[in-house]
C-alpha positions as CSV (number, residue, x, y, z in Angstrom):
1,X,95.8,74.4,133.1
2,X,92.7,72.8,133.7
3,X,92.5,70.3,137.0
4,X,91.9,66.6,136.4
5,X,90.4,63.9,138.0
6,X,93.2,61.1,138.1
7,X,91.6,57.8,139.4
8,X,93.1,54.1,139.4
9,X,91.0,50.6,138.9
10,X,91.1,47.9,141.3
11,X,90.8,45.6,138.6
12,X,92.9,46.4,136.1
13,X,96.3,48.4,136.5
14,X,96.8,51.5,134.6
15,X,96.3,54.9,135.4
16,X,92.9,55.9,134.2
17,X,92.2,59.6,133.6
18,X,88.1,59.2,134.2
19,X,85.3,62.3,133.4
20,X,85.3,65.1,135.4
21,X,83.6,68.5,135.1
22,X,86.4,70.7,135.5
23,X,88.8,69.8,132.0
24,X,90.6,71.5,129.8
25,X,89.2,72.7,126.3
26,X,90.1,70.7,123.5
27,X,92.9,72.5,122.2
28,X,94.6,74.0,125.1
29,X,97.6,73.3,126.8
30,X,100.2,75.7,128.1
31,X,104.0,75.4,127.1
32,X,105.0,74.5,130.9
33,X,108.1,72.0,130.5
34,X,111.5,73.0,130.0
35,X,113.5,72.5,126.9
36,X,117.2,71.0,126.9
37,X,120.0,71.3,124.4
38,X,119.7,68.5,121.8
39,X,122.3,65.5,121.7
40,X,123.4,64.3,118.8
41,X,121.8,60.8,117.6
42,X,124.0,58.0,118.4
43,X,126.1,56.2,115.5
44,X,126.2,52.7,114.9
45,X,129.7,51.4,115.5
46,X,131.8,50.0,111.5
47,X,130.3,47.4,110.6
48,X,132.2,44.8,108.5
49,X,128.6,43.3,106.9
50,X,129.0,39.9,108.7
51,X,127.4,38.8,111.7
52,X,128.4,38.5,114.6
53,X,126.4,35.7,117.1
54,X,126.6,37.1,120.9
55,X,126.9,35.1,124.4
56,X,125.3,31.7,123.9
57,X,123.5,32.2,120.8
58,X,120.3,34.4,121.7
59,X,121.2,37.2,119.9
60,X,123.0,39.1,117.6
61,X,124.6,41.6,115.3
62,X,123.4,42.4,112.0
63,X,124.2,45.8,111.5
64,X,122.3,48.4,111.5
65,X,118.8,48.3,111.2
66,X,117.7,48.8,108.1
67,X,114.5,50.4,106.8
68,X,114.6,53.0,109.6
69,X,113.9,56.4,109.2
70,X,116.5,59.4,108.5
71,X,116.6,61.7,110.7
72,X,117.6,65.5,109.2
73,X,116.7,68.9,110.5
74,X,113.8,71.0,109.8
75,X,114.5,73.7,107.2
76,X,114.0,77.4,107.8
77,X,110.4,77.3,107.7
78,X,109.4,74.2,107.4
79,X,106.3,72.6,109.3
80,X,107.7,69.4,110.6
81,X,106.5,65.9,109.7
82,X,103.0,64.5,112.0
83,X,104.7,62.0,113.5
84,X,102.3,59.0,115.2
85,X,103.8,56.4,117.4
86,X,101.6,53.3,118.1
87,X,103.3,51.1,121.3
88,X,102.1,47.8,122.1
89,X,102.9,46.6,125.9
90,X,103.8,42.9,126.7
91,X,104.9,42.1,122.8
92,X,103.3,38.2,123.3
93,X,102.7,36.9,120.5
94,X,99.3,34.4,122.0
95,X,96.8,32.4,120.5
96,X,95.2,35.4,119.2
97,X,98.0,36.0,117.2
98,X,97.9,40.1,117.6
99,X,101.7,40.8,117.6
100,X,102.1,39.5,113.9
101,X,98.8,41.1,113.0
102,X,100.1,44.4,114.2
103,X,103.3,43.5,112.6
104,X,102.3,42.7,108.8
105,X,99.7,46.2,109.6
106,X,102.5,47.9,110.1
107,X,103.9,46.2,106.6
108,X,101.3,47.4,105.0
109,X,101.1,51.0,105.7
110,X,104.4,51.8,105.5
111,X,104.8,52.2,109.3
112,X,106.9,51.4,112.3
113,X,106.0,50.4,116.0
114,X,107.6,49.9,119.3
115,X,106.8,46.4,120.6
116,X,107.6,46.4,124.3
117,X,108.6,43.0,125.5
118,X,108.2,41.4,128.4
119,X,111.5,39.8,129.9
120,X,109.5,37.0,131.2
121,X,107.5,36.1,127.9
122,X,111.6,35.0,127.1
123,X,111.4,32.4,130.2
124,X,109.9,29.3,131.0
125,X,107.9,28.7,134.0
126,X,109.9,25.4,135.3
127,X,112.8,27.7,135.3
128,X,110.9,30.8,136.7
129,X,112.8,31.0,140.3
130,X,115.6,32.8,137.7
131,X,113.6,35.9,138.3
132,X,114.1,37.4,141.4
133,X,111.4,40.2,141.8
134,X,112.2,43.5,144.1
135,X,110.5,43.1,147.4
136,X,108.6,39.4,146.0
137,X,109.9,35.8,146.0
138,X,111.5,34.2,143.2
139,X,109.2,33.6,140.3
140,X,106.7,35.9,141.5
141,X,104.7,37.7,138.8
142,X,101.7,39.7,138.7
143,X,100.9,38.0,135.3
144,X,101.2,34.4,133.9
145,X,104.2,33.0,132.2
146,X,104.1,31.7,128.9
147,X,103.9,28.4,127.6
148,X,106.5,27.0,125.7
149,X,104.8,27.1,122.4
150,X,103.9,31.3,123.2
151,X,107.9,31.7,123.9
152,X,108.6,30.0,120.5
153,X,106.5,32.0,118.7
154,X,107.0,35.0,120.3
155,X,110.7,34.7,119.6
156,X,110.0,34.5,115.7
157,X,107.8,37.8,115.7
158,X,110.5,39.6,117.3
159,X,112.8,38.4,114.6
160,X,110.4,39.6,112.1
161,X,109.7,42.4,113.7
162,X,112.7,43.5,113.8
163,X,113.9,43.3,110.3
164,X,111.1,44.6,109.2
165,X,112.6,48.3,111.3
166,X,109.3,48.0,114.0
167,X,111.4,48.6,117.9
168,X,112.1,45.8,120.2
169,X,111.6,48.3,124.2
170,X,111.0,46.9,127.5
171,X,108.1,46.4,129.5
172,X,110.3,45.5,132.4
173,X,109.6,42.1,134.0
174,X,106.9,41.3,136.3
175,X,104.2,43.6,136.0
176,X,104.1,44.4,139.5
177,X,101.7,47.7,140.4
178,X,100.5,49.6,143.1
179,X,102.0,48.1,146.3
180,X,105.4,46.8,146.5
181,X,105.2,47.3,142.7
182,X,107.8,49.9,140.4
183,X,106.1,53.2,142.1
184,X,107.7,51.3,145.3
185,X,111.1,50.5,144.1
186,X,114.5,51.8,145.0
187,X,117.2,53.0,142.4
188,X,119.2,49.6,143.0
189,X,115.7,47.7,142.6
190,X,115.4,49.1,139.4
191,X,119.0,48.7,138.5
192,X,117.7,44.7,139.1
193,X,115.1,45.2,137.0
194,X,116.4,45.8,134.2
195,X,119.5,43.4,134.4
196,X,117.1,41.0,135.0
197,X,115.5,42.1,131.9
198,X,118.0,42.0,129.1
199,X,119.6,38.6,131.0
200,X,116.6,37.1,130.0
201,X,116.7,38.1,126.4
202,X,120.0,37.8,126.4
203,X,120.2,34.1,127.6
204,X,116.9,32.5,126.3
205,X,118.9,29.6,124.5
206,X,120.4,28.4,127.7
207,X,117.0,29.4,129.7
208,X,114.9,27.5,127.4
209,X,117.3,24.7,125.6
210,X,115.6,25.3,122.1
211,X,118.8,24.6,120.0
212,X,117.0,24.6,116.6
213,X,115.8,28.4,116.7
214,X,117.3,31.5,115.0
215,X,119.5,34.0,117.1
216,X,117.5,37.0,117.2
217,X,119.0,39.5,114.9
218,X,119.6,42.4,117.2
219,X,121.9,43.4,120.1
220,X,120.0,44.3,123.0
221,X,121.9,46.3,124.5
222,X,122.6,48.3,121.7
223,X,119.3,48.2,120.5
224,X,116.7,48.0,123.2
225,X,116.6,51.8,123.7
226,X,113.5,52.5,125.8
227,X,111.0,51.1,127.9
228,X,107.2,51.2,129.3
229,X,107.1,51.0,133.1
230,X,104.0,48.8,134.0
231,X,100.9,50.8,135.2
232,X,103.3,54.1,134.4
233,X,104.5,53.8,137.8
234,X,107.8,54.5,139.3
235,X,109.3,56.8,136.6
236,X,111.6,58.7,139.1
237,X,113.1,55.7,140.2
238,X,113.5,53.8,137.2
239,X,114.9,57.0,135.2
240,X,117.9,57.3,138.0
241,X,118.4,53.4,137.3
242,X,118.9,54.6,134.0
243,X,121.3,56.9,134.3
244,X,123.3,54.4,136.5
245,X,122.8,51.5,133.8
246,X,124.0,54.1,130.9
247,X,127.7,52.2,130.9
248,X,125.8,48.6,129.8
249,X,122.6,49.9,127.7
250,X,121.6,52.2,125.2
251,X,119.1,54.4,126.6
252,X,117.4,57.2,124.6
253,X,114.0,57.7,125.9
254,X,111.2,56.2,128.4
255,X,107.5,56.5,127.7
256,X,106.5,55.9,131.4
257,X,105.0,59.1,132.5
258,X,101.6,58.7,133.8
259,X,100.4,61.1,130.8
260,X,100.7,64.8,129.4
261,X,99.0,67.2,127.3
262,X,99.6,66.4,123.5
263,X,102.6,69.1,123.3
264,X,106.7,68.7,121.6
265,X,109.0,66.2,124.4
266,X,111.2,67.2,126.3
267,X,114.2,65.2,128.3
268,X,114.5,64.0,132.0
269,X,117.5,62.4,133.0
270,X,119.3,63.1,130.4
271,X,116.7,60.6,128.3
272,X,113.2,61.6,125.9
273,X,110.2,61.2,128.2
274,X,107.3,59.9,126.0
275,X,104.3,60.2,128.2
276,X,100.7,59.2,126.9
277,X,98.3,62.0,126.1
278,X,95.5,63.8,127.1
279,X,92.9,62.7,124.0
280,X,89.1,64.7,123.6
281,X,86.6,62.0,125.0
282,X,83.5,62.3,124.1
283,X,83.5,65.2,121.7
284,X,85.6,66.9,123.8
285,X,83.4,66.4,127.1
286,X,86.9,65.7,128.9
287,X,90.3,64.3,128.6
288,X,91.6,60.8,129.1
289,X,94.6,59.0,128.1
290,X,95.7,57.7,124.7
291,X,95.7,54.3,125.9
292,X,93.0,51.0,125.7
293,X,92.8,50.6,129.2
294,X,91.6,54.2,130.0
295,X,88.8,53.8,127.0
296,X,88.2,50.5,129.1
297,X,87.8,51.9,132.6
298,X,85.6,55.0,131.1
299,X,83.1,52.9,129.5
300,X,83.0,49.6,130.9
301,X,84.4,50.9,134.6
302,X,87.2,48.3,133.8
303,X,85.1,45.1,133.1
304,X,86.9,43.2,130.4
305,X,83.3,41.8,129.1
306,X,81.0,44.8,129.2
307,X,77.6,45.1,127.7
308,X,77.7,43.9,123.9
309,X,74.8,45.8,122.5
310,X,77.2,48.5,123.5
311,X,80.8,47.4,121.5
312,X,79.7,49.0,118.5
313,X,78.9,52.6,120.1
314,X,82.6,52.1,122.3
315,X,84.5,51.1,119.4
316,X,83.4,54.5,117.1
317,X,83.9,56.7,120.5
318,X,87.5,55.3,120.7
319,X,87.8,56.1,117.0
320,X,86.8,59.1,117.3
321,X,89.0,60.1,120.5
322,X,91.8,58.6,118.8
323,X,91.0,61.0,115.5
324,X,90.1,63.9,117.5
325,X,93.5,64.0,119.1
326,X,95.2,63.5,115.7
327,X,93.3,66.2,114.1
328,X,94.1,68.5,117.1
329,X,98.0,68.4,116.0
330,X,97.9,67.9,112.4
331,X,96.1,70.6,112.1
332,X,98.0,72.4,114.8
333,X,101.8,72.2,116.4
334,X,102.0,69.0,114.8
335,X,103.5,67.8,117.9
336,X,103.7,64.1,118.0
337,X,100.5,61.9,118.5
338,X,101.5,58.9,121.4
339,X,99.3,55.7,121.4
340,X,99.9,52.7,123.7
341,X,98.0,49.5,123.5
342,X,98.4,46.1,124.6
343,X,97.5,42.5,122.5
344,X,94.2,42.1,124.7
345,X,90.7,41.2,123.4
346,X,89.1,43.5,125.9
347,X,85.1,44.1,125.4
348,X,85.0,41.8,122.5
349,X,88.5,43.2,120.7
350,X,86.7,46.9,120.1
351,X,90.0,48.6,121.0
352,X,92.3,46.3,118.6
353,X,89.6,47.3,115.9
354,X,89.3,50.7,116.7
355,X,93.5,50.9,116.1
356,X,93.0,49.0,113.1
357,X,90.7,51.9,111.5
358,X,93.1,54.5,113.1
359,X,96.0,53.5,111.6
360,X,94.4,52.9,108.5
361,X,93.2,56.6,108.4
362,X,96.4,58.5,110.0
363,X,99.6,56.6,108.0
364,X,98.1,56.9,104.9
365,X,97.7,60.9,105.1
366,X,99.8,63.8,103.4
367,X,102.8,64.5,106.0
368,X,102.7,61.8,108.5
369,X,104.9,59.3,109.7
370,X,104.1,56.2,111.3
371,X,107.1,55.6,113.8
372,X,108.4,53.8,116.4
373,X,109.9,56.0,119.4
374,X,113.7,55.2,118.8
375,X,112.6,56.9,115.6
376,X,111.1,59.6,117.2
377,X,114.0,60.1,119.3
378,X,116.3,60.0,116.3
379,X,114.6,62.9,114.7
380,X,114.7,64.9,117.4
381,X,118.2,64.9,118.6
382,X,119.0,66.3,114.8
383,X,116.8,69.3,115.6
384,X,118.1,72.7,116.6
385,X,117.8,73.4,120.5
386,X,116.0,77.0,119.2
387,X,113.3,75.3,117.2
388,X,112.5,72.6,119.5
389,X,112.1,75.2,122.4
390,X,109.7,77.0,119.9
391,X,108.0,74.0,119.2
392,X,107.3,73.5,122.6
393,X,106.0,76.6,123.2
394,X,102.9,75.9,121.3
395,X,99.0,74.7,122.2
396,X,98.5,71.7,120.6
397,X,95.8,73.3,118.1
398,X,97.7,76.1,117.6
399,X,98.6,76.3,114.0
400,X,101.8,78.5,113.7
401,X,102.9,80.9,110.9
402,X,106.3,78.6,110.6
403,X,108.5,80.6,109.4
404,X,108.4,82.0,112.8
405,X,109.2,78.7,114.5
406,X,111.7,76.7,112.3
407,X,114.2,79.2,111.6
């Protein structure tokens, strides 16, 4: 494999992947990660069609989620489906009103996303001391709490968002990066974490004393199933945590790795890691992740408000990056295409239009399916352990004879 240049803004806090001479072509990646044995997708406990209201009234049980995909394996031969998962981080539905934007897009074209919350968006700043931060003081944050009205509305589009079969995941808590942030943590910090976490989804009705909402219609901890690590930092960590939380919560994946060539998953910890990808910028030029921020940090070197005569030219590179790395696959191992976003208006909302025209383009096309990474996850744990260890095998534009793979 090709060396990288892996460099990390001041300003902003995600990994950034930035040019560098010495990349990788566009279509090659070797088949360097292990396989494991697939386990068999987890079943949804009787249901008796009524349901049931859990703890104080935040949540619920509804059954299960409808709409969702079905996993089944591959046939002898068959080339499996292009699967595309677009993840938003922070899931606040703001001013801006992204989240339900992204939510009646998804409507539209017949696709699911994973909407990763923030446990905090759930709690109100007079009561903020609740969170207890590793290594910060109560009610410490590295971003802004919301305001009442934001934590109203924000509960509704998780509702909707939810019965419409998008996936409710976890952004964790307090965004904390770099020092004394996740990369920093301990197993038991974690472990906090992410109590912390599904407390405050769990409890919002007693946490914010709004009587006259809906109980959301989902059990977290049967159906929050993955989560984004904040600046995809601390995955080692936070994957143990998992493992010692997998008595209280439903864990199936975590899309927290700092970022991989676009080739088939495999498992750490016993869960799917889901990193983001290495896309062609620049026609190819060099590789950079399949994220907003790293299109941010390549060409505005992180500013929020860069030059305007230049939006136009940024938004069509992104486009392009973002179809480049699609094309790669679907026209190769078809492994799946990873996208992660957040609901920011960053150089005058380029990158929210530029996923706009992307999934416009992709979820419409002969073979692909729009999903959400508990999907994702589904499908895979059908698969046979043989097949996936073929699939993996394969450079992302490598376009098999598959008969030779699925058999």
């Amino acid at each position: 494999m090709a060396a990288f240049l892996v460099v990390t803004s001041m300003a902003a806090t995600y990994l950034a992947v930035h040019n560098s001479d010495t990349t990788a072509p566009a279509g090659s990646a070797s088949a360097h990660r292990s396989g494991g044995s697939a386990a068999k997708a987890t079943k949804a406990p009787p249901w008796d069609g009524k349901t049931k209201v859990l703890g104080d009234g935040s949540t619920s049980y509804t059954g299960p989620q409808k709409g969702t995909l079905k996993p089944v394996p591959l046939k002898p031969g068959e080339k499996p489906p292009q699967f595309v998962v677009f993840s938003w981080d922070g899931a606040l539905q703001g001013d801006d009103q992204l989240f339900s934007h992204y939510r009646e897009l998804a409507k539209e074209y017949d696709a699911h996303m994973t909407f990763f919350l923030t446990g905090i968006y759930l709690l109100p700043k007079d009561k903020k001391t609740l969170y207890e931060p590793p290594m910060h003081d109560p009610g410490a944050a590295a971003i802004s709490y919301p305001t009442d009205e934001h934590i109203r509305t924000t509960l509704a589009e998780l509702g909707k968002a939810w019965k419409g079969g998008n996936e409710i995941g976890t952004h964790f808590n307090g965004h904390f990066c770099g020092e004394k942030g996740g990369k920093d943590w301990s197993v038991a910090e974690w472990e906090s974490e992410i109590d912390q976490f599904f407390s405050f989804v769990q409890k919002w009705k007693t946490n914010t004393g709004y009587t006259d909402l809906p109980a959301l219609p989902f059990d977290p901890a049967r159906d929050i199933s993955g989560g984004r690590a904040p600046c995809l930092e601390g995955q080692k960590n936070l994957l143990k945590a998992m493992k010692a939380t997998a008595n209280k919560y439903n864990w199936r994946y975590d899309a927290s790795s700092a970022g991989d060539f676009q080739i088939w998953p495999t498992k750490k910890e016993g869960v799917w890691d889901f990193p983001l990808e290495m896309l062609p910028y620049e026609s190819g030029k060099y590789q950079g992740l399949s994220m907003d921020f790293n299109f941010l940090y390549n060409q505005s070197n992180g500013e929020t408000e860069g030059d305007p005569a230049k939006y136009p030219e940024w938004e069509q590179e992104t486009v392009k990056s973002y179809m480049d790395g699609f094309d790669r696959v679907y026209y190769g191992s078809r492994a799946p295409l990873f996208i992660g976003n957040h609901f920011e208006n960053w150089n005058g909302g380029i990158y929210m239009k530029a996923i706009d025209q992307v999934i416009k383009n992709v979820c419409t096309k002969k073979g692909v399916r729009c999903v959400s990474f508990r999907e994702l996850a589904d499908w895979l744990d059908v698969q046979k352990p043989g097949v996936l260890e073929r699939l993996r095998s394969l450079d992302p534009a490598q376009s098999p004879d598959w008969s030779t793979v699925v058999k």
